[in-house]
C-alpha positions as protocol buffer text, in pm:
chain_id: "A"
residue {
  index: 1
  type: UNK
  ca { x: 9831 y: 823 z: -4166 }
}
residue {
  index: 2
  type: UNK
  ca { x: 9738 y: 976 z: -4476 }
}
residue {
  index: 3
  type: UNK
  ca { x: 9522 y: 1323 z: -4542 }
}
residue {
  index: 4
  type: UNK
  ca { x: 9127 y: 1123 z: -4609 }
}
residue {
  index: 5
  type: UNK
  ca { x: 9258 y: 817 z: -4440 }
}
residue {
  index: 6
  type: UNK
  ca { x: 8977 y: 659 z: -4191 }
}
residue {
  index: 7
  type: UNK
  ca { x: 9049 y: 552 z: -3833 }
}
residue {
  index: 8
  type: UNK
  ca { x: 8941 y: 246 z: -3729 }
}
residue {
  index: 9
  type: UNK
  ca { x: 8638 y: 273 z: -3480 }
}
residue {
  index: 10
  type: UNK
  ca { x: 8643 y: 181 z: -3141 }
}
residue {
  index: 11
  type: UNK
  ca { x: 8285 y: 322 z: -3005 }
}
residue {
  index: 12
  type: UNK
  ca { x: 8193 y: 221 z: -2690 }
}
residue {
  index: 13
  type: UNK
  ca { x: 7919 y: -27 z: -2666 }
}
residue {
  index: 14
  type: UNK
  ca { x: 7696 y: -137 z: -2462 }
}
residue {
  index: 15
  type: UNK
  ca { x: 7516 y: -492 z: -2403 }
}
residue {
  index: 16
  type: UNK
  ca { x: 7147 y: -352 z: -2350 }
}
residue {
  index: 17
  type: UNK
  ca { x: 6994 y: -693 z: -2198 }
}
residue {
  index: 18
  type: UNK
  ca { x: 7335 y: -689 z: -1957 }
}
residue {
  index: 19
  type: UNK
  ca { x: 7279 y: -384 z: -1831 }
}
residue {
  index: 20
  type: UNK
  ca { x: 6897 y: -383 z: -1797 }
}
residue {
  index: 21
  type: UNK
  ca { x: 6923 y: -707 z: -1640 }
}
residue {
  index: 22
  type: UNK
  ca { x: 7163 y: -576 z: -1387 }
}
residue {
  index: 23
  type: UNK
  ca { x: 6941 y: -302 z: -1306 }
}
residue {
  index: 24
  type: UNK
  ca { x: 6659 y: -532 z: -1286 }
}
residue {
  index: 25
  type: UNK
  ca { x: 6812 y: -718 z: -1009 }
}
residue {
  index: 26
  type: UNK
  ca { x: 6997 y: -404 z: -819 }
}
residue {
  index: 27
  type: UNK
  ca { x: 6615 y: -280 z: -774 }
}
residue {
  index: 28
  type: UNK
  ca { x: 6514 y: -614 z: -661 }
}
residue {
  index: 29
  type: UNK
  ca { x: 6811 y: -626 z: -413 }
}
residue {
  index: 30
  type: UNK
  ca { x: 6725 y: -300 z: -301 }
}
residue {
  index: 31
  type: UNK
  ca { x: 6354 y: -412 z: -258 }
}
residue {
  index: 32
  type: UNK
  ca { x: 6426 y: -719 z: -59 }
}
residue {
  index: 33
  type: UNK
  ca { x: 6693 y: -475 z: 143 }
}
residue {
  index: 34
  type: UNK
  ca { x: 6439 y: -235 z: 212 }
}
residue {
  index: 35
  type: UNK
  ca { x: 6181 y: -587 z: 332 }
}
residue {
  index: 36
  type: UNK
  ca { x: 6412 y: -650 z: 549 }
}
residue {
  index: 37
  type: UNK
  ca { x: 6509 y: -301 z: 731 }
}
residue {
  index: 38
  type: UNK
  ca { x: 6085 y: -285 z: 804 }
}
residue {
  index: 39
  type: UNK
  ca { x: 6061 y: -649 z: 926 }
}
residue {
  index: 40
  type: UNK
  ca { x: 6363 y: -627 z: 1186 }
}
residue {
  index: 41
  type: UNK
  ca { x: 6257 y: -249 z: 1280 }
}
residue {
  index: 42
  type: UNK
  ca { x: 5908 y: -384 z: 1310 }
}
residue {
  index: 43
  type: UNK
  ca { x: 6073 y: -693 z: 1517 }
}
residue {
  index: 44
  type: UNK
  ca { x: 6275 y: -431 z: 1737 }
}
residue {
  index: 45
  type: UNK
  ca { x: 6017 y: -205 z: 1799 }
}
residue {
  index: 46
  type: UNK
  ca { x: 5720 y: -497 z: 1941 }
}
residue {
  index: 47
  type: UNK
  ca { x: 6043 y: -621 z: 2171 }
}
residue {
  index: 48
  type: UNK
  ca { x: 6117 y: -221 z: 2290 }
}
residue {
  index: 49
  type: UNK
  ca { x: 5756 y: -233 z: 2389 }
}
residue {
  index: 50
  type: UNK
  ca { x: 5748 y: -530 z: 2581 }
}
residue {
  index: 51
  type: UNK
  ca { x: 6037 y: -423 z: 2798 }
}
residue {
  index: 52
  type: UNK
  ca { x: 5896 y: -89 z: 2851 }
}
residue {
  index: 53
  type: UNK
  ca { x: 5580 y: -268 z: 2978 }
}
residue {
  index: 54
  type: UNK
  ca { x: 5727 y: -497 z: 3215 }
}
residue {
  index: 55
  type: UNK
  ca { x: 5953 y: -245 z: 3404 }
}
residue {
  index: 56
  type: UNK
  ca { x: 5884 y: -183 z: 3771 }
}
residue {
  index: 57
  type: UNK
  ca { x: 5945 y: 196 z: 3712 }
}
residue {
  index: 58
  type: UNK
  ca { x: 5818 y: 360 z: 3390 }
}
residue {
  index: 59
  type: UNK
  ca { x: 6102 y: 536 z: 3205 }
}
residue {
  index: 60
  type: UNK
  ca { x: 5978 y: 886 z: 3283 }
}
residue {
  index: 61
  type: UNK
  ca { x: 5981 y: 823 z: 3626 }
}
residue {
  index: 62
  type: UNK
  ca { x: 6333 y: 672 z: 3671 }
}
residue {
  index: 63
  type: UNK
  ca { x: 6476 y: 970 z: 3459 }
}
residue {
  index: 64
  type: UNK
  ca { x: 6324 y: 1202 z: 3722 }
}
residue {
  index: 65
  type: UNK
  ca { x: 6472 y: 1031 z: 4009 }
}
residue {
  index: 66
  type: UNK
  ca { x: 6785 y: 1028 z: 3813 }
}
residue {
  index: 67
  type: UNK
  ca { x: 6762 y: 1370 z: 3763 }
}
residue {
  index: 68
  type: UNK
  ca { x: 6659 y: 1457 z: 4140 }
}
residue {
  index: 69
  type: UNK
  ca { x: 6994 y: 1282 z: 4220 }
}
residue {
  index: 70
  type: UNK
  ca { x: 7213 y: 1470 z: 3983 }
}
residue {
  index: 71
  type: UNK
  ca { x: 7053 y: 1769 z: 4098 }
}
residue {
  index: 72
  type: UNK
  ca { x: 7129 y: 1678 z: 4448 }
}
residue {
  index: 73
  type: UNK
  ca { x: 7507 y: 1572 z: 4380 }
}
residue {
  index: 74
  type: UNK
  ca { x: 7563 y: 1879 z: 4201 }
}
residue {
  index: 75
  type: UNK
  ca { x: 7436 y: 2119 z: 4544 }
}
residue {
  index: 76
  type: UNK
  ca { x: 7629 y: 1888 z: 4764 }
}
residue {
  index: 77
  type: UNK
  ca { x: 7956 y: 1920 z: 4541 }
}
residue {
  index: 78
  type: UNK
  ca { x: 7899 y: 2304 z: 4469 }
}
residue {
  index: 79
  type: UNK
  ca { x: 7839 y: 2336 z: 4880 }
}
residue {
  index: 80
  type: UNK
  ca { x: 8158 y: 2143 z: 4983 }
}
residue {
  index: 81
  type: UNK
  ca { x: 8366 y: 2344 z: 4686 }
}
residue {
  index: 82
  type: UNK
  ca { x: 8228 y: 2704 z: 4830 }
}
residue {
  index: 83
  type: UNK
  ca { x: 8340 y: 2587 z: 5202 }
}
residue {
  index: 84
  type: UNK
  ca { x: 8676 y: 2488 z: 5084 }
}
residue {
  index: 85
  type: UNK
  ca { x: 8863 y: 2800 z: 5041 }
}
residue {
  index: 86
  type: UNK
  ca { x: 9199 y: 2629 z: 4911 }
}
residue {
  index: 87
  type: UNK
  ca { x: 9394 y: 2617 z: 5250 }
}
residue {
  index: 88
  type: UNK
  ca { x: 9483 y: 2228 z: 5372 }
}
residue {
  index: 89
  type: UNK
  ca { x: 9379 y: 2274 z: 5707 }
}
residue {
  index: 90
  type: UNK
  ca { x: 9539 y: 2013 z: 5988 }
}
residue {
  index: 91
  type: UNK
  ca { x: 9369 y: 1942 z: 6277 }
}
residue {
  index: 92
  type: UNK
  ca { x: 9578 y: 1903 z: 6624 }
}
């Protein structure tokens, strides 16, 4: 092209009422998201509750029996590995 000539223009436009109706409904979908999240966390929580009331042993108490048992495991394992000093024995 020639010294003074003009390019054509290709700006980039935007369609304002596209793009504030998208945002319009991305908020909205995030809204009705964020509904939903507190309804079935609401949901889960009530049905968490129930179970924790109708079990024979309250949770604290059957990780402390748990426990007691790993505890006691552990002693018997750690009693039988001292008292093994690494020599198959036979008996005759």
């Amino acid at each position: 092209m020639k010294n003074g000539q003009t390019y054509p223009s290709t700006a980039f436009q935007l369609n304002k009422t596209s793009m504030m109706t998208g945002a319009v409904l991305f908020g909205t979908g995030g809204l009705i998201g964020l509904i939903g999240v507190i309804v079935s966390g609401t949901a889960l929580a009530a049905a968490c509750r129930q179970w924790f009331r109708e079990l024979d042993v309250p949770p604290t108490e059957a990780v402390k029996h748990k426990w007691g048992q790993t505890k006691a495991a552990s002693a018997a394992g750690a009693a039988a590995w001292q008292q093994h000093d690494g020599v198959q024995r036979t008996h005759a």
